[in-house]
N, C-alpha and C positions, 0 to 999 in steps of 0.2 A: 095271910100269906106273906113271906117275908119276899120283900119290895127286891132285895138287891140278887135274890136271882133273878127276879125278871129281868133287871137289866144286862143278865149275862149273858152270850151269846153261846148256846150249846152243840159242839159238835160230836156227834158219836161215829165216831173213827171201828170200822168190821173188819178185821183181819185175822184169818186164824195162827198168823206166826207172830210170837208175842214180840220178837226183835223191833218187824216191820211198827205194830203199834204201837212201841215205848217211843221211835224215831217221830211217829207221827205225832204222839202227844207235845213231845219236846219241843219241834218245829212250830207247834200249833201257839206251845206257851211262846214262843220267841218272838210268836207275828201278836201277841197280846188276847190271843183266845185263851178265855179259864177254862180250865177240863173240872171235871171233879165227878164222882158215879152217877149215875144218872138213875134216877128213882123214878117211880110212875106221874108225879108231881110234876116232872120236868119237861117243859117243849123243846123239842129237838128244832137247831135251826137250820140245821145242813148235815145231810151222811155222808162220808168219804168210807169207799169198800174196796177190800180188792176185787179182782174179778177172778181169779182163781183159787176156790175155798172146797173142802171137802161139803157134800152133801147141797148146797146151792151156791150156783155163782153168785158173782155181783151181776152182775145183767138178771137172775132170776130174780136180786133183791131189788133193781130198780125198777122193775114190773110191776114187781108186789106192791111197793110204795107209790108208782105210779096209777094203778089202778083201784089204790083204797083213798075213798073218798077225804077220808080225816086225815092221810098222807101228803095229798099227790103234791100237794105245792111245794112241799122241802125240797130244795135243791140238793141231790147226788152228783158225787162227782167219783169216779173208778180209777183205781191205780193196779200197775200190772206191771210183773216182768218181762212181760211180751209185747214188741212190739208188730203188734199183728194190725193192718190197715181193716180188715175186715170187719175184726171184734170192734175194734175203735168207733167205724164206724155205724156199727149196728147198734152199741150203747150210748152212740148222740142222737142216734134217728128216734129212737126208744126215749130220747129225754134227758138225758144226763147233761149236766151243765158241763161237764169236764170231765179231761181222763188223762191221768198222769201215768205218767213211766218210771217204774221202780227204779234206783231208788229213790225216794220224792227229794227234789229242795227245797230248799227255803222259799225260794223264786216262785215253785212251784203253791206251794199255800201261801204266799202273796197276793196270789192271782186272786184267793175266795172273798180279798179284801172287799169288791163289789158286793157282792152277798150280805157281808157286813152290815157295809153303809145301807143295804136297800134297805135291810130290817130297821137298822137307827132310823133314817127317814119318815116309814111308813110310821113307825110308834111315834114318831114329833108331830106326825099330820093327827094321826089318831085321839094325840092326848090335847091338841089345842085346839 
């Protein structure tokens, strides 16, 4: 298994407007996450979704995620052009780490920095 994906930090970004997800990639490379496609090989370490997509929201995908066993622990975070207090907080009570407001900043994928470092940490405990 080649060593230096593992040590890359995977985030799979769901959006069905391809604008929103070239913005997200972009921002993602700018905060020092590597993108690259993601094959069956690969651990996902954090999903970022919108919440308004044809055929499932985001709140239906962080269900999903949340109630599958070999999922749940990946932290989801939800972005949206609505700011609806409702939705917002119906997908924190549900689980989500976060939920941003279109269009995202920089600032805003700053914030998954924590996530980051959890994972770095957790593999330095694990491997010493």
């Amino acid at each position: 298994m080649d060593k230096s994906a593992d040590n890359k930090y995977h985030v799979l970004a769901v959006d069905d407007n391809l604008i929103d997800r070239t913005l997200i990639e972009r921002l993602l490379k700018t905060s020092s996450y590597h993108g690259n496609y993601i094959s069956q090989d690969v651990d996902i370490n954090l999903v970022i979704t919108d919440y308004s997509m044809p055929g499932m929201t985001g709140h239906d995908l962080l269900k999903r995620i949340k109630e599958s066993t070999s999922l749940k622990d990946i932290p989801v975070v939800i972005m949206s052009s609505e700011n609806i207090p409702a939705i917002i907080d119906k997908c924190l009570k549900d689980g989500a780490e976060g939920f941003f407001l279109k269009p995202v900043q920089q600032s805003d994928v700053n914030k998954l920095r924590p996530h980051k470092a959890r994972r770095t940490s957790a593999e330095q405990h694990t491997h010493t």
